[in-house]
N, CA, C and O of each residue as an XYZ file, in Angstrom:
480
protein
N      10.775    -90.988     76.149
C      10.318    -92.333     76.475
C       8.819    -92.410     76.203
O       8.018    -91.508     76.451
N       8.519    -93.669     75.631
C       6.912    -93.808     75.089
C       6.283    -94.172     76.288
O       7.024    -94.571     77.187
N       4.784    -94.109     76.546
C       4.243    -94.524     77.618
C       3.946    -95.993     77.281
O       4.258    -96.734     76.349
N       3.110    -96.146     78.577
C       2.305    -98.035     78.187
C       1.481    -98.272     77.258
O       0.768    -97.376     76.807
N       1.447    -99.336     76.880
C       0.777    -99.724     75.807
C       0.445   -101.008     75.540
O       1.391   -101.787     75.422
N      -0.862   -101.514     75.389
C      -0.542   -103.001     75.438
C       0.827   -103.944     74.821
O       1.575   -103.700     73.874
N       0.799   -105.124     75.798
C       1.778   -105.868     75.362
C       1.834   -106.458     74.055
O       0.749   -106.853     73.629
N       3.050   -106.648     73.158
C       3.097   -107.167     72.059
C       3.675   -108.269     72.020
O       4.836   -108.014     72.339
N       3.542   -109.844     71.734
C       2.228   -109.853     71.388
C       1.418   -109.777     72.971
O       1.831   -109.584     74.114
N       0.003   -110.047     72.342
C      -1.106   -109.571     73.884
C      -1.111   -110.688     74.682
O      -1.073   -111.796     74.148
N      -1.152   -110.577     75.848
C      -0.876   -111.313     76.546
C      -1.634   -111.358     78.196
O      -2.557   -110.555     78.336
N      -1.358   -112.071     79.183
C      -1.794   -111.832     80.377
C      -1.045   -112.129     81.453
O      -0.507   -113.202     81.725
N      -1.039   -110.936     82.156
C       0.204   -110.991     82.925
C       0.232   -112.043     84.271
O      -0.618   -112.920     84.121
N       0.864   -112.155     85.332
C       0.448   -113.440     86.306
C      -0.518   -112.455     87.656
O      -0.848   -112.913     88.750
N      -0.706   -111.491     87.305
C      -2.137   -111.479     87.964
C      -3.513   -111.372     87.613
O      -4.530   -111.166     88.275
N      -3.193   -111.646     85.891
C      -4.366   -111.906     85.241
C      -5.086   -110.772     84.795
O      -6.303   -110.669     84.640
N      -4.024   -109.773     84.571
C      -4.005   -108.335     83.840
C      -3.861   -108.869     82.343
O      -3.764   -110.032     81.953
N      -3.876   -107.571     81.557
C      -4.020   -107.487     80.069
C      -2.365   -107.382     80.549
O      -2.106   -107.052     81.706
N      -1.305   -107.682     79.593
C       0.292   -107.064     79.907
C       0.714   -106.280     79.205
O       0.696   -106.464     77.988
N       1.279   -105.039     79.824
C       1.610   -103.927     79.389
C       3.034   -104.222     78.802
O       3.872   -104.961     79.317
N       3.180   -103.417     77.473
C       4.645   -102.801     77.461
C       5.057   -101.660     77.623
O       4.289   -100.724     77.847
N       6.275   -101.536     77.545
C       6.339    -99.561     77.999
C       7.743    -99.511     77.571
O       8.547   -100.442     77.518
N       7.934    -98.059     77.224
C       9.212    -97.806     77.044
C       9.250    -98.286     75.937
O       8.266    -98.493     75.227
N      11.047    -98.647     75.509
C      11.608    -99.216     74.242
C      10.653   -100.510     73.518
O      10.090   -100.491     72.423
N      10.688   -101.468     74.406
C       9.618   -102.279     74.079
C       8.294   -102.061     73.479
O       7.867   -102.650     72.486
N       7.519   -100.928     74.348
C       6.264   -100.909     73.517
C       6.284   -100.489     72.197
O       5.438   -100.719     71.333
N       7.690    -99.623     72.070
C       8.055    -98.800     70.552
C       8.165    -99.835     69.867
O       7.109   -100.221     69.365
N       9.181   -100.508     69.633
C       9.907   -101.786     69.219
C       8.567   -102.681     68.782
O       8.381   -103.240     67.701
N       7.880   -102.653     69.696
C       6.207   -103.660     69.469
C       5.585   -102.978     68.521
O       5.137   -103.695     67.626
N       5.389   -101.764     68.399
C       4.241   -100.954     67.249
C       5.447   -101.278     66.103
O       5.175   -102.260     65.411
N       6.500   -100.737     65.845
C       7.371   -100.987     64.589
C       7.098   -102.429     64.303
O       6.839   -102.764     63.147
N       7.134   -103.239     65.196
C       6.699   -105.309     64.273
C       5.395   -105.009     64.060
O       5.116   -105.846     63.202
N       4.455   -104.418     64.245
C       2.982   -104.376     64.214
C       2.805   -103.963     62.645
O       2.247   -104.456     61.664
N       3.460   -102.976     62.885
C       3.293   -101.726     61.211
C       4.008   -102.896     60.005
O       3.622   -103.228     58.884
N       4.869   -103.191     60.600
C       5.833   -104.814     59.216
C       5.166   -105.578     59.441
O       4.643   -105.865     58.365
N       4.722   -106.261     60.286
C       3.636   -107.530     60.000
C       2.070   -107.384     59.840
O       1.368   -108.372     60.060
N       1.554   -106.297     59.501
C       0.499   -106.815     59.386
C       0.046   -105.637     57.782
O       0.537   -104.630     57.271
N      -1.013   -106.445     57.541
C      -1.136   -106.347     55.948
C      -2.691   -105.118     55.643
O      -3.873   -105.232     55.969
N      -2.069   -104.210     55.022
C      -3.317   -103.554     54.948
C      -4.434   -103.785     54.646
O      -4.473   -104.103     53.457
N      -5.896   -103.798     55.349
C      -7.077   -104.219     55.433
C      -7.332   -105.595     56.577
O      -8.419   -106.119     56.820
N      -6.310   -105.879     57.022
C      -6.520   -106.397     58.577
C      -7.297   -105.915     59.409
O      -8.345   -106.451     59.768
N      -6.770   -104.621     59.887
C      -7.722   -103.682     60.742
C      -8.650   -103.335     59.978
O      -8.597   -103.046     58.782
N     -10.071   -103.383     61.128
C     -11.158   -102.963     60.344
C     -10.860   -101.448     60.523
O     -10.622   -100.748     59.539
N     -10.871   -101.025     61.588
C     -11.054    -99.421     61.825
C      -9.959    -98.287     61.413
O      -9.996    -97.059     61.494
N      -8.961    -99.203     60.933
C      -7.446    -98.242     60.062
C      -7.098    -99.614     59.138
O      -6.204   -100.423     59.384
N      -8.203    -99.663     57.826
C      -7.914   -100.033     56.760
C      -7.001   -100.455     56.054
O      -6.931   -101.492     55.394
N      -5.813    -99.090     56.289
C      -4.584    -98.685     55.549
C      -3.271    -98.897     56.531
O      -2.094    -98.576     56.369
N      -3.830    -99.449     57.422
C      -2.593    -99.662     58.915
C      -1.790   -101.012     57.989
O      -2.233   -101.856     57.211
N      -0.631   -100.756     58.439
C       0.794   -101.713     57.931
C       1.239   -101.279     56.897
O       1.232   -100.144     56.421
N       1.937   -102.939     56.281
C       3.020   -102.271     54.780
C       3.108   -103.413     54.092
O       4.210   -103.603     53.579
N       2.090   -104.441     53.876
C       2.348   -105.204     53.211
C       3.243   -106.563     53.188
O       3.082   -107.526     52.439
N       4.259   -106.389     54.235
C       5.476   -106.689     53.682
C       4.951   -108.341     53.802
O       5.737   -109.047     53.171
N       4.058   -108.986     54.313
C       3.893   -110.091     54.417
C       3.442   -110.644     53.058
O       3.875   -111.733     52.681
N       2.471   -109.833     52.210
C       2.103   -109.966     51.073
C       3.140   -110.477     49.950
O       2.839   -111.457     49.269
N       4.537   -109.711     49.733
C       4.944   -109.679     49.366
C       6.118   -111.335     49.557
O       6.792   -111.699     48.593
N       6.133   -111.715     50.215
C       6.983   -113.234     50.617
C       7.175   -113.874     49.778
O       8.365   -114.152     49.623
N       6.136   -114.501     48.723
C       6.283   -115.341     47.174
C       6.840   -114.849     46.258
O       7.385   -115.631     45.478
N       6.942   -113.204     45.949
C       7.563   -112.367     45.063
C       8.734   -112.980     44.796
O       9.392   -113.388     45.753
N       9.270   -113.183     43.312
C      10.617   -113.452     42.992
C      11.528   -112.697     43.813
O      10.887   -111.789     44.341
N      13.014   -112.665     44.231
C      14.118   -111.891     44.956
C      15.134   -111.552     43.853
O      16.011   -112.054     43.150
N      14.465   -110.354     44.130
C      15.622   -109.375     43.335
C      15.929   -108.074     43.798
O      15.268   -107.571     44.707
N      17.087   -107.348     43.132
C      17.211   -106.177     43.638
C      16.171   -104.860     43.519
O      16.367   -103.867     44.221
N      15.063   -104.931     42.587
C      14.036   -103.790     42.204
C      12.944   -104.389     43.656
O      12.335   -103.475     44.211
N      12.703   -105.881     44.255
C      11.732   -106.165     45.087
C      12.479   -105.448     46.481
O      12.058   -104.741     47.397
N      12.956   -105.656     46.352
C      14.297   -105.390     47.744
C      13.905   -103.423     47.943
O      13.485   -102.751     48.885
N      14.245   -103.154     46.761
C      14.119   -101.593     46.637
C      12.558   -100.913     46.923
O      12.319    -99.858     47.509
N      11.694   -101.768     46.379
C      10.589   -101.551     46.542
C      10.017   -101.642     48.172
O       9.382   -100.754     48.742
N      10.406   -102.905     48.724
C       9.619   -103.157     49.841
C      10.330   -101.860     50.874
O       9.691   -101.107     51.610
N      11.966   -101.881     50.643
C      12.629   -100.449     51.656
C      11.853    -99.182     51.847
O      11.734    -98.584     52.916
N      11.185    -98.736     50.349
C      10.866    -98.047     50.226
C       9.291    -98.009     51.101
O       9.074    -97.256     52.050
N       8.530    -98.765     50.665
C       7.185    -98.862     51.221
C       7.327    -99.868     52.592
O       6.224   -100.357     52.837
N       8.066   -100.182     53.270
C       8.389   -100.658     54.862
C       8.529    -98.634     55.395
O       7.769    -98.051     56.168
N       9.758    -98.025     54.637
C      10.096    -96.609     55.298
C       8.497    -95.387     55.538
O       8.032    -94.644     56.402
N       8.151    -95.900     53.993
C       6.708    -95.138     54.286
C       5.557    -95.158     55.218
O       4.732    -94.266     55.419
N       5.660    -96.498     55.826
C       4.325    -97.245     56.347
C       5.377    -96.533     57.836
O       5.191    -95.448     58.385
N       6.033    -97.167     58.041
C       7.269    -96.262     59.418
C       6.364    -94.721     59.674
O       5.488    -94.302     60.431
N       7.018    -94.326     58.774
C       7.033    -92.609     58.775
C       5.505    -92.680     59.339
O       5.032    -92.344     60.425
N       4.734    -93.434     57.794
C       3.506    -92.443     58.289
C       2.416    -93.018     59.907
O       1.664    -92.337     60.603
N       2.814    -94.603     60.018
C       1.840    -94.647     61.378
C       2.851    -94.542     63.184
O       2.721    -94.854     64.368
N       3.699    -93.957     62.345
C       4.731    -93.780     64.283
C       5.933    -92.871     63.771
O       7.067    -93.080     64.200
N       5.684    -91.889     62.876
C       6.522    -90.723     62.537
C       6.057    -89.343     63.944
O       6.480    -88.190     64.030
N       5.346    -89.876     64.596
C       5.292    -89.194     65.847
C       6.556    -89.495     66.697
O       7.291    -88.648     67.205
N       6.683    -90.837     66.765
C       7.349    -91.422     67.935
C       9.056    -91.623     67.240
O      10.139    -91.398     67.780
N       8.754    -92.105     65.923
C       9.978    -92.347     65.544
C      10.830    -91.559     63.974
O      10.122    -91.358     62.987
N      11.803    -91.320     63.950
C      12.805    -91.184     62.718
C      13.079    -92.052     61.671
O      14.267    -92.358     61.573
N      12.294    -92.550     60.836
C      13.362    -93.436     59.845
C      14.464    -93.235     59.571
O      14.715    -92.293     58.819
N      15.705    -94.208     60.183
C      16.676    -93.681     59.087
C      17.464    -94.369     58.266
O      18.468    -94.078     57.614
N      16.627    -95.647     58.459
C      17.469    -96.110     56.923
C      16.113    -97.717     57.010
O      15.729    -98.211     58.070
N      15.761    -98.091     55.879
C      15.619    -99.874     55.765
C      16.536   -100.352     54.880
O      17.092    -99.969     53.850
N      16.523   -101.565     55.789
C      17.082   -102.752     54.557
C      16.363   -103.902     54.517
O      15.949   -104.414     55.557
N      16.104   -104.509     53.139
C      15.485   -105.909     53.090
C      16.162   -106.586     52.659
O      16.732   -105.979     51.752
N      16.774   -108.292     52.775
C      17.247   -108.983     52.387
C      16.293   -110.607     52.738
O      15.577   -110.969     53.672
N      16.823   -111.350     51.254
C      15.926   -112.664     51.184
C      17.000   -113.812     50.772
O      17.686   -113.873     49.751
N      16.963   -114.346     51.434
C      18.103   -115.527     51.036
C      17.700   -117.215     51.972
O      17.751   -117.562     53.152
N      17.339   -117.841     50.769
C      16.860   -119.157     51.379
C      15.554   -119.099     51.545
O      15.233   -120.090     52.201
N      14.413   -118.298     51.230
C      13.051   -118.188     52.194
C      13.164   -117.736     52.820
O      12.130   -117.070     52.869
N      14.089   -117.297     54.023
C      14.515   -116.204     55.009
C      14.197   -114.760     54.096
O      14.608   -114.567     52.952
N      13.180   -113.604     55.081
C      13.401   -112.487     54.678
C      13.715   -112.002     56.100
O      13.516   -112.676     57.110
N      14.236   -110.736     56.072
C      15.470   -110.121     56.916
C      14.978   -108.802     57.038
O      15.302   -108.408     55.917
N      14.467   -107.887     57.537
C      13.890   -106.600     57.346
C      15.089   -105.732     58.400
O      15.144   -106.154     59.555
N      15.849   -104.777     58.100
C      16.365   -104.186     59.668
C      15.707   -102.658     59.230
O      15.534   -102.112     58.141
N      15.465   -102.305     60.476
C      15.206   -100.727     60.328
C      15.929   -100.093     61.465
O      15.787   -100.394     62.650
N      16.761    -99.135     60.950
C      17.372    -98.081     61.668
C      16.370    -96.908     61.825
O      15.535    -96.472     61.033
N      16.723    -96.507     63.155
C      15.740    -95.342     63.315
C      16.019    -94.627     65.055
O      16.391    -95.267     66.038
N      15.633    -92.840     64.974
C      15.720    -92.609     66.205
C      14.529    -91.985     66.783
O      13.919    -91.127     66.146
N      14.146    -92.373     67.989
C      13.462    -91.873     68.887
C      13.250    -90.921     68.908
O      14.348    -90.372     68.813
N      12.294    -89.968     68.994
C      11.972    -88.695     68.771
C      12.147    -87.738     70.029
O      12.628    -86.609     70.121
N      11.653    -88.490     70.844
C      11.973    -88.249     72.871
C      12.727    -87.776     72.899
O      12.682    -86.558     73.075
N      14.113    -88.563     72.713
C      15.197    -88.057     73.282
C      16.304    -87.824     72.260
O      17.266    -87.092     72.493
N      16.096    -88.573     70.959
C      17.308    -88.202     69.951
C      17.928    -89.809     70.152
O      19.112    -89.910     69.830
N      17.500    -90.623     70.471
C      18.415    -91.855     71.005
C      18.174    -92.903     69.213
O      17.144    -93.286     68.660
N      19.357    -93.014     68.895
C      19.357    -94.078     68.052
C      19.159    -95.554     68.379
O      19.479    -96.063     69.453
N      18.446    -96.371     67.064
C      18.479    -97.545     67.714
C      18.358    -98.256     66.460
O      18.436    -97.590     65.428
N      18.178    -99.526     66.388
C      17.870   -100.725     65.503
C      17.296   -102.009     65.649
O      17.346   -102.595     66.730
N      16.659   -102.579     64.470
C      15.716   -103.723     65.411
C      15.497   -104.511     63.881
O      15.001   -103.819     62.992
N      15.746   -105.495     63.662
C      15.931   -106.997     62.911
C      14.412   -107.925     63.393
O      13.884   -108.336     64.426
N      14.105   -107.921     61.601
C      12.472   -109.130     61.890
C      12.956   -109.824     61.037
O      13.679   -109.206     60.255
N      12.806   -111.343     60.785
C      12.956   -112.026     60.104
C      11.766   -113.003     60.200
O      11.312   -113.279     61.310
N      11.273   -113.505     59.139
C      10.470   -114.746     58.819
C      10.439   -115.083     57.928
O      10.938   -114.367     57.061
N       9.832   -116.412     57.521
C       9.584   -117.273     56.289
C       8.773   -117.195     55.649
O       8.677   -117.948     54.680
């Protein structure tokens, strides 16, 4: 089990704390963090994320699809390959809808899991 970690997104709790997540959640929160946000966002980790937002206008095809799996799995591995297992992506785009799922297990305990982002 992961410890606390700020809440994703940040927030304030009703006693007017910063709000924590913990556990599955805070994991679940760094994995949308690493897919949504675009390298050179962060000033102080440059190279933090995967692009995948960049990529949205790209024609849909099967080589973009292959590509983003590939570099969504890398950006995984390399900023929460502490915490987590890749074990599989998939990207799908249909309508303006993109669809990201990533399979993956917990390192803690061995516990499998899965978690679906979608946006426009």
């Amino acid at each position: 089990m992961t410890g606390a970690a700020f809440g994703f997104p940040f927030a304030i709790d009703t006693g007017g704390r910063v709000a924590v997540g913990r556990g599955d959640d805070a994991l679940r929160a760094k994995i949308v963090q690493v897919l949504l946000t675009s390298p050179g966002e962060r000033v102080n980790l440059p190279d933090f994320g995967c692009g995948l937002m960049n990529l949205v206008f790209e024609p849909d095809d099967g080589v973009l699809a292959a590509a983003l799996e590939f570099t969504v799995g890398q950006a995984l591995t390399r900023w929460l390959g502490i915490e987590i297992v890749v074990d599989g992506v998939d990207v799908s785009a249909q309508d303006g809808l993109v669809t990201v799922e990533v399979a993956y297990t917990r390192r803690a305990d061995l516990t499998p899991f899965a978690l679906r982002v979608s946006f426009r």
